[in-house]
C-alpha positions as a LaTeX table, in Angstrom:
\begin{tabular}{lrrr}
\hline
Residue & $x$ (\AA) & $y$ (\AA) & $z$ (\AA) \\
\hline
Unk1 & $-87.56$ & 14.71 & $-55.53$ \\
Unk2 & $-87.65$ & 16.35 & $-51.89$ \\
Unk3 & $-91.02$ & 16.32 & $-50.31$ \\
Unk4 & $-92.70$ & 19.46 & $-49.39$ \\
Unk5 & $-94.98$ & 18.66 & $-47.16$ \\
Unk6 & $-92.62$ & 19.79 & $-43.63$ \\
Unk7 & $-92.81$ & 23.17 & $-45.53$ \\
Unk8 & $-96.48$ & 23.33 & $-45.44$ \\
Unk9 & $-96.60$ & 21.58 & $-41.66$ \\
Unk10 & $-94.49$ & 25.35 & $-40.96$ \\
Unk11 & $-97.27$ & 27.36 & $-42.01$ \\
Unk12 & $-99.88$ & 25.21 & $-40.07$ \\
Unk13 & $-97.24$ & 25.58 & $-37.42$ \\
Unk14 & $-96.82$ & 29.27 & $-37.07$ \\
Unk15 & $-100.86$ & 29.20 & $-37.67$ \\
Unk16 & $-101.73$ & 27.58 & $-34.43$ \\
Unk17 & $-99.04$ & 29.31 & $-32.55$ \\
Unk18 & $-101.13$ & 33.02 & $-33.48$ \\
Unk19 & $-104.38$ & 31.51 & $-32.97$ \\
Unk20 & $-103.82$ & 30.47 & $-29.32$ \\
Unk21 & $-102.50$ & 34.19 & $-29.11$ \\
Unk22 & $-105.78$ & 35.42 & $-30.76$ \\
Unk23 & $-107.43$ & 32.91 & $-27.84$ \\
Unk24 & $-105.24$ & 34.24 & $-25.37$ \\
Unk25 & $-106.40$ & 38.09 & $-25.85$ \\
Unk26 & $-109.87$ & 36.74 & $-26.21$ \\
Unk27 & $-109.96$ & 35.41 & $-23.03$ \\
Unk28 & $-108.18$ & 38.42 & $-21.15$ \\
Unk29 & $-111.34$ & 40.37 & $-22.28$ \\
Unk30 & $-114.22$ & 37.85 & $-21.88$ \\
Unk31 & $-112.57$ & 35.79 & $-19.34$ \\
Unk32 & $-114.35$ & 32.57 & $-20.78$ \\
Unk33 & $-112.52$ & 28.94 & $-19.73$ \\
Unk34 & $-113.58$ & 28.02 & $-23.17$ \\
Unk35 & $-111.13$ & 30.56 & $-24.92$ \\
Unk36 & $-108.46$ & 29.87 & $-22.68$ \\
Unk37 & $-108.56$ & 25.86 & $-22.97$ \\
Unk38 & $-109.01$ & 26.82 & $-27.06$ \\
Unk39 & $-105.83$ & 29.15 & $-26.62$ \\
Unk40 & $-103.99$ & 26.25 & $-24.90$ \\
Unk41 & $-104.75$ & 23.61 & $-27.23$ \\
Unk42 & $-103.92$ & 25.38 & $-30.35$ \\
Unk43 & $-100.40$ & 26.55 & $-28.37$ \\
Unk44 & $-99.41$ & 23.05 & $-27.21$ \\
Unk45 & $-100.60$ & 21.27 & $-31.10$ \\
Unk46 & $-98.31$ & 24.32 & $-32.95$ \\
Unk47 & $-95.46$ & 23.43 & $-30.33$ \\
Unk48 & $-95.57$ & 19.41 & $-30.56$ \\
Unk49 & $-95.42$ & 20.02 & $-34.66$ \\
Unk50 & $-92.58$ & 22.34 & $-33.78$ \\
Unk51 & $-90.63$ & 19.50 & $-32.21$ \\
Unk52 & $-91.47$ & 17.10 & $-35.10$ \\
Unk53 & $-90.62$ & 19.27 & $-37.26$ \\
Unk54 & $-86.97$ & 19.76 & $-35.83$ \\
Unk55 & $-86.74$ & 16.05 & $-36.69$ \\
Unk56 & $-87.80$ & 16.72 & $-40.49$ \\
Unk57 & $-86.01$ & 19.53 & $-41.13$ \\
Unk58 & $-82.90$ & 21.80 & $-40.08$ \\
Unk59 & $-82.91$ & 23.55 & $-37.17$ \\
Unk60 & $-81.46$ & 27.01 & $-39.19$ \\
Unk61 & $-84.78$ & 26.26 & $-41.14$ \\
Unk62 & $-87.58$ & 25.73 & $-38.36$ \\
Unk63 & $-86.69$ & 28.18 & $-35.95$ \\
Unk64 & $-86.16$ & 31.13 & $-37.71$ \\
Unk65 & $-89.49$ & 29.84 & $-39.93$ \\
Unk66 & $-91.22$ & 31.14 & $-36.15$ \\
Unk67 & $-91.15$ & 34.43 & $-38.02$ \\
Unk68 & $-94.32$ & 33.32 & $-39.58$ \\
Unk69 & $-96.49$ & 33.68 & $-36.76$ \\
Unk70 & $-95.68$ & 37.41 & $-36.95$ \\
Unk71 & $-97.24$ & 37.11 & $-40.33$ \\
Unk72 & $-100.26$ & 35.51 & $-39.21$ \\
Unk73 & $-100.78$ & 37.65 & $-36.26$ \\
Unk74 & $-100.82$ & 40.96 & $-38.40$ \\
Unk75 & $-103.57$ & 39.29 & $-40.62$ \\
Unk76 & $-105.27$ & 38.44 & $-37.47$ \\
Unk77 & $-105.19$ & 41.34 & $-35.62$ \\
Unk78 & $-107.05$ & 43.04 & $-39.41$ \\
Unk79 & $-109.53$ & 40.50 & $-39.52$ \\
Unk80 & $-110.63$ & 39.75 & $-35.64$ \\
Unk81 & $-109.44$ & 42.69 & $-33.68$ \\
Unk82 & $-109.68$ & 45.28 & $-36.51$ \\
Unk83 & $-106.27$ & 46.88 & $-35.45$ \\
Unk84 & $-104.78$ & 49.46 & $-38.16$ \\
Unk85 & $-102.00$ & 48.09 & $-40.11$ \\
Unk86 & $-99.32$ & 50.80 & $-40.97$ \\
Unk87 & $-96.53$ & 50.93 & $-43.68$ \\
Unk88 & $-94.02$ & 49.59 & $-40.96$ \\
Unk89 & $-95.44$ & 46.64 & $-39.95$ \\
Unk90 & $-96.30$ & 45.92 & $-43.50$ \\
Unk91 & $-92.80$ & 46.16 & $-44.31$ \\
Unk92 & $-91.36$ & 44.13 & $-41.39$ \\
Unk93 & $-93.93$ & 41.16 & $-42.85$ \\
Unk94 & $-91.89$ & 41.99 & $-46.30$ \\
Unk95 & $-88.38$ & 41.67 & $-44.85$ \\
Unk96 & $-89.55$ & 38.58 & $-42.88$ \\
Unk97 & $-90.64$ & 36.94 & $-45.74$ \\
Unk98 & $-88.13$ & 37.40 & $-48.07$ \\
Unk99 & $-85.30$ & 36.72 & $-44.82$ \\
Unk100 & $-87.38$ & 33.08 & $-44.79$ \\
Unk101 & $-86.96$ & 32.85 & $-48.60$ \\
Unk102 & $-83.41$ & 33.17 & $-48.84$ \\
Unk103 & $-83.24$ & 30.55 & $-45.75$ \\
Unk104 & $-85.19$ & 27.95 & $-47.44$ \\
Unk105 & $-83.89$ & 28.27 & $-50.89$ \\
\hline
\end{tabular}
């Protein structure tokens, strides 16, 4: 039986990779060191799982699985920024989702 664990290592992944983005806009407002070092770290932890990752799994599945921080950084720009979330982003998320099902089935 295959292991799923790389699969959930993608989601924590794509995760950090929006979060230093959420750090990054964060800090072009407040100008803080804090939220830029934050920003940084969670950037340069989602890109060294990124490169173990290409070790664990196909490359046709991990870099199109980058979709996922789009995902993330919808949800995030609800919840932190409160930006408005239309019917056309919503449905970009859809087609992304089910393009990254078809790839890892």
């Amino acid at each position: 039986m295959k292991s799923n664990w790389p699969f959930y290592l993608l989601l924590i992944m794509t995760l950090f990779g929006s979060l230093g983005s959420v750090f990054f806009k964060s800090f072009s407002s407040k100008r803080t060191l804090t939220h830029l070092l934050i920003g940084l770290m969670f950037y340069g932890l989602g890109a060294m799982i990124n490169i173990y990752l290409l070790n664990q799994l196909p490359y046709t599945v991990v870099m199109p699985a980058n979709a996922l921080t789009f995902i993330w950084t919808l949800v995030l720009a609800k919840l932190i920024f409160k930006e408005t979330i239309g019917i056309y982003k919503i449905a970009g998320v859809a087609f992304i989702i089910s393009g990254l099902l078809l790839l890892i089935w």
